[in-house]
N, C-alpha and C positions, 0 to 999 in steps of 0.2 A: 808212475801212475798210468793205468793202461787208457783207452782210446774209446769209443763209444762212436762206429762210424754210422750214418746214415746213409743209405748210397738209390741209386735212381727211382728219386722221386719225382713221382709223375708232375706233381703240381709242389711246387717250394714256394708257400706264399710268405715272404719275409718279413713283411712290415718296414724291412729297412726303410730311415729316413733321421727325422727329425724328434729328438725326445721331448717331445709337446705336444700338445693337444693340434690334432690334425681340423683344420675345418675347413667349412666349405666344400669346396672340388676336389681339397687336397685332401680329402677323404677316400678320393675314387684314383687316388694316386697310391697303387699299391704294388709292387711289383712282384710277381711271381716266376719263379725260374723253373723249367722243363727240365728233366733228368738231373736233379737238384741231389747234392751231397750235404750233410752238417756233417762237421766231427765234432766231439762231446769229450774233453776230459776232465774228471769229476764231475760238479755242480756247472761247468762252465761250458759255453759255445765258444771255439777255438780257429773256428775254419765252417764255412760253406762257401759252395759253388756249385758250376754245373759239370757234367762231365767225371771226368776220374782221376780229378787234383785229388780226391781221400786215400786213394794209393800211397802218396808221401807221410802219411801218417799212422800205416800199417804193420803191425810186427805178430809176434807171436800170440799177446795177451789181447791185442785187438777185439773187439764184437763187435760185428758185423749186422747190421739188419739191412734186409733187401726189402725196399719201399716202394717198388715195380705194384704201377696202377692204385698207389694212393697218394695224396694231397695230405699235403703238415703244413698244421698253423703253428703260431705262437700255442701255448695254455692260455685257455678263456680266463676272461676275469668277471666277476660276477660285482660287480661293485655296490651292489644295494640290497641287501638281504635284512630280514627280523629270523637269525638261525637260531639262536637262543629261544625255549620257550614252551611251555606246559600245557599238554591239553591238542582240543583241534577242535574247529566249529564246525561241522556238516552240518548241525543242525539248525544253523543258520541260512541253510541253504533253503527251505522250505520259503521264509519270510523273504529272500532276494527276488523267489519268484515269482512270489506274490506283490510285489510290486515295492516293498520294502528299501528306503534309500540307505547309503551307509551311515549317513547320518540319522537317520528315522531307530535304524537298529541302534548304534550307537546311543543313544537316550532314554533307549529302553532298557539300555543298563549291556545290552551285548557288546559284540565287535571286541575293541579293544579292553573294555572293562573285564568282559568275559575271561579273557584271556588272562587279567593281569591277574582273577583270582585264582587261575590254576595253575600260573606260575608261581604265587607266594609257595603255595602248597605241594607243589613239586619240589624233591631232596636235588642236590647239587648233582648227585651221582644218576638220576632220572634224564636231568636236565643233558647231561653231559653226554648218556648213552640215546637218549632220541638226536640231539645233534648230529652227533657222531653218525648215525644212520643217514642222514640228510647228508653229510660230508660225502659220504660214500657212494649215494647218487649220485652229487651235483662229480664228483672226480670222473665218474663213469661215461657223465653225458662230454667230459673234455675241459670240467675247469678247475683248474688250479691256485686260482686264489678268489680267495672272497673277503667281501666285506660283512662285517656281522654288527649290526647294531642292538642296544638294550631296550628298553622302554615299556618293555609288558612286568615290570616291578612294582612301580609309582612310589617306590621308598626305598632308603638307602639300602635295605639288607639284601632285599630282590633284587633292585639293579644292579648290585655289586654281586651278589652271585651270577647272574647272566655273565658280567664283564670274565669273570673267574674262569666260568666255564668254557670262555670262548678264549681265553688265554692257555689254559689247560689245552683244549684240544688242536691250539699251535703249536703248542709245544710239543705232541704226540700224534700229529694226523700229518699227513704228506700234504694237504693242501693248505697252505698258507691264508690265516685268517687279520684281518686290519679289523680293529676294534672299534666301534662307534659307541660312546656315550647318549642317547636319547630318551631321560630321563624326562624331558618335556614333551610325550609322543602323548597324553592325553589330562586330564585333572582328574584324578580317581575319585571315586564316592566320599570319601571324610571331605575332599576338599574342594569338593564343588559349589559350594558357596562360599567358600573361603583364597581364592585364585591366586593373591598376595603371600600368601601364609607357605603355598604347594612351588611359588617363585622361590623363597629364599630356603625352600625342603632342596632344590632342583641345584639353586646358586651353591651349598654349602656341601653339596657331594664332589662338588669341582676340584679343589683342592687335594682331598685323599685320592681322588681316581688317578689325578695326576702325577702327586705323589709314589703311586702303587703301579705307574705304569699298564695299568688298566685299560685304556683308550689315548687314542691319537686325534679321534676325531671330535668335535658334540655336532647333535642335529637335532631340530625344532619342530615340529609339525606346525607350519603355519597355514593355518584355515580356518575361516570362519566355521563358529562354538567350540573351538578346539583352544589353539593360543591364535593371537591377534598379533598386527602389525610390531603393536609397541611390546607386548610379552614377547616376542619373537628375540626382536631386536635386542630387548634386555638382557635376556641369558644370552645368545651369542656374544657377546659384547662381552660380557663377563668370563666367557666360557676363551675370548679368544685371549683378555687381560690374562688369563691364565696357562695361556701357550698351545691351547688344542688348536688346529687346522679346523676350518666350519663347513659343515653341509646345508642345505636346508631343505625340507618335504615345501615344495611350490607349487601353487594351483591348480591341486588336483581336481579341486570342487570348484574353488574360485578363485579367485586371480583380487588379491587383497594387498598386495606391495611385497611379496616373496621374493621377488627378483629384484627390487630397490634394497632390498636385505642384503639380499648376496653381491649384489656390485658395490654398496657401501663400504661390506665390513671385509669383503674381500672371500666369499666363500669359493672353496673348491668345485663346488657342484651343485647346483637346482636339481632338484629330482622332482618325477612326475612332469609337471608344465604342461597339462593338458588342457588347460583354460586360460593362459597363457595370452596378453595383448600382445600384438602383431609389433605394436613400436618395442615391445621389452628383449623381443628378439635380438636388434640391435644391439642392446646393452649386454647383454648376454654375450655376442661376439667381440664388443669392442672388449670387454674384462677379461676375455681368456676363461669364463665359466664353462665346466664342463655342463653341458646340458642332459641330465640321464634321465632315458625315457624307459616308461616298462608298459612294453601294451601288453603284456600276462594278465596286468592289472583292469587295463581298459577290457581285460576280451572277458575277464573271471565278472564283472560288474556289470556286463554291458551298457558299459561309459563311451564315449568317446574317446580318440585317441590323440594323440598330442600332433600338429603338423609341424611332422619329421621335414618334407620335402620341402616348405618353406623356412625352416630354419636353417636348412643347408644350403638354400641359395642367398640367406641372407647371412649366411656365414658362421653361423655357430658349427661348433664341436662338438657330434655328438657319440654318446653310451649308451648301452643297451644293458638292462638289470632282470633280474627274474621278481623281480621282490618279494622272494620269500617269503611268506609270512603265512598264520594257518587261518587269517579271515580273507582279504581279499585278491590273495594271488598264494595259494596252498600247492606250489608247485616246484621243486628244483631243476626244471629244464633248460637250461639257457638256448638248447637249440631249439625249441618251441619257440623261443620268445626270438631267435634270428627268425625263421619263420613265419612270425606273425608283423618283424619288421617290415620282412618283403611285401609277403600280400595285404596288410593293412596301412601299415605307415609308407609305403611305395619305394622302403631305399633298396637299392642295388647291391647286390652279392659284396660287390666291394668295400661300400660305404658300412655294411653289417660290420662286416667281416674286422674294418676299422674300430667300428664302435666295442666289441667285445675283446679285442685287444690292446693296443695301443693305447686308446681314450680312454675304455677300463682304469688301465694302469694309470694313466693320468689321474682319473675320478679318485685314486688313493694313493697317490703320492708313488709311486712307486715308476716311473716311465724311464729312471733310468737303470732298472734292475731285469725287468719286462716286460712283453708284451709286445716284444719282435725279436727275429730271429737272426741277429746280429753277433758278431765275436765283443766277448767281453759281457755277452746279459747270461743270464739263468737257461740252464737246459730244460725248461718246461715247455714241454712241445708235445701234439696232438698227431696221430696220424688218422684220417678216416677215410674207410670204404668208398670212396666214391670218386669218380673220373674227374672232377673240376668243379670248382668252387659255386658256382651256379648250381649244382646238383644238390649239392647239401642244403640250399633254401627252395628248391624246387619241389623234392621229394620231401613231404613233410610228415610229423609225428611216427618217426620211427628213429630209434638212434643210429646217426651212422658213424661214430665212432670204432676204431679197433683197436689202437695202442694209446696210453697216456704215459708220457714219460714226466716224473716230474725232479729238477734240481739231478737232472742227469740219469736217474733212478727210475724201472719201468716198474709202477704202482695200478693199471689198469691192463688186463691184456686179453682181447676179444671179450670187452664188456664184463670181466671179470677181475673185481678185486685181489692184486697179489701184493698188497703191501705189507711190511709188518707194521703193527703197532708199538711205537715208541716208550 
């Protein structure tokens, strides 16, 4: 099998360390190596270093890339995405400006409702090819895996086609997808007076999904008019009796016991927490929760944003997600959203840079396949245009991407798709 060398890289940021959820300080613990070598054979990382150790791994069939004046990460991980899904709301855009809450929208039948009826009505094949379009962005801006959850279905046919489509397109897309279950993301119109009846609609998909290998995950939208404390805890509970790994949507609006949720039942990750009490931080770190923040969302709403800086000195671990979706973050940028880390939520080049790899990878299980640039994880690795890791959250909304290499295989090259389709 031939060699796949990388050779003087300006900036080699490795992530080596520890396959766990990095927190606190040990966020800003990242080491990056000057005139940095990887060698790559196959799917696998084999060998880095600095200098011209890649010589010993040199022959005839060798490929060679000269990485003279760029910086390689890990592949981003995107860990909180709604990629599955029918339609788009701009024209909700009017009513946000007008001073419109997301919940004001929400009850007038839009936002998430909106959505879920133009996913029934979108075919498999729709679904599959708008995705697919989104994949092809989010590889372009540098990430290689994502996370894709359901919940614009409200019933078993529609959630289960989303889950399909987002398993279909692992199977045939070079970015690798983790499947989320979120069949509790709002109570559709038949059953909004009927809340118990749309619980055990929710409980009795659990079984076949899992069954069908379908999802790995389930996630809850917990927030006041949505699901509450105890619907919360319910289906997770059930969701976990049943072997899925638990996320949970936390305090985006309110801060209603989301996080008594997840340190209870043992969830993987709070997402959002941007209303978030100051003592829940603690619990947050002492569980090992990854804490994933998406200010796309905070910046697309003009919300508030979650406090990134005091959860790192209080010791949490945190993620950074784009949270895709087409009401209130309709964007697959993850480098916008490192971006809006730095100048909004005030973390540092490094602490980003952590949060979209490594912690990523932790946010979905995957930390010991991903998400640094070690011998024995995945060749998915990023090279971008720019002199040093400060630069890429400096210089902002333009992509500085040039090569995506993914599972050893170069699928982006100068911001241009060269993959084939599977």
């Amino acid at each position: 099998m031939s060699n796949l060398i990388f050779k003087n890289i300006a900036q080699l940021v490795t992530m080596r360390g520890p396959n766990r959820l990095r927190k606190g300080q040990e966020m800003r613990d990242v080491e990056i190596l000057e005139n940095g070598y990887v060698v790559v054979q196959g799917d696998t990382i084999i060998d880095i270093g600095t200098g011209d150790g890649y010589r010993n791994y040199m022959d005839n069939n060798t490929e060679v890339v000269d990485a003279s004046g760029l910086v390689m990460t890990p592949g981003l991980v995107d860990s909180h995405t709604h990629l599955v899904h029918g339609g788009s709301r701009e024209h909700e855009l009017t009513m946000k400006l007008e001073g419109y809450s997301y919940l004001d929208i929400l009850r007038a039948g839009g936002g998430i409702l909106n959505t879920v009826k133009k996913t029934r009505k979108t075919s498999f094949e729709d679904l599959y090819e708008k995705a697919k379009k989104s994949l092809d962005i989010m590889v372009c801006f540098g990430t290689t895996t994502v996370e894709a959850k359901s919940g614009y279905g409200l019933d078993f046919d529609t959630e289960i086609k989303q889950l399909e489509v987002a398993k279909r397109l692992n199977d045939s897309h070079p970015v690798d997808i983790v499947s989320t279950f979120m069949g509790a993301h709002a109570y559709p119109e038949e059953y909004k007076h009927n809340h118990d009846a749309f619980l055990e609609i929710v409980i009795k998909m659990l079984p076949y999904i899992k069954e069908h290998n379908l999802a790995e995950f389930c996630d809850v939208f917990c927030e006041r008019e949505v699901f509450s404390y105890d619907e919360s805890r319910y289906i997770l509970e059930k969701a976990k009796a049943y072997g899925f790994k638990l996320k949970i949507h936390a305090d985006e609006m309110d801060s209603i016991g989301a996080v008594d949720i997840a340190c209870t039942l043992g969830c993987v990750s709070a997402d959002h927490l941007v209303e978030t009490k100051d003592e829940d931080f603690t619990k947050l770190a002492k569980h090992d929760i990854v804490a994933n923040l998406l200010p796309a969302t905070s910046f697309n709403l003009n919300k508030n944003y979650a406090k990134a800086r005091q959860m790192i000195e209080m010791g949490c671990g945190l993620a950074l997600s784009t949270d895709y979706n087409p009401g209130s973050s309709p964007t697959e940028n993850i480098q916008l959203v490192m971006q809006l880390a730095g100048l909004k939520l005030k973390m540092t080049p490094k602490e980003i840079l952590t949060a979209v790899t490594i912690n990523g990878a932790c946010a979905v299980k995957r930390e010991k396949e991903i998400g640094s640039i070690e011998v024995g994880k995945k060749a998915d690795l990023v090279l971008f245009a720019v002199p040093n890791i400060d630069y890429l959250v400096y210089h902002f909304g333009i992509n500085h991407v040039k090569d995506v290499y993914k599972n050893g295989k170069l699928v982006v090259h100068n911001q241009v798709i060269c993959y084939e389709e599977e």
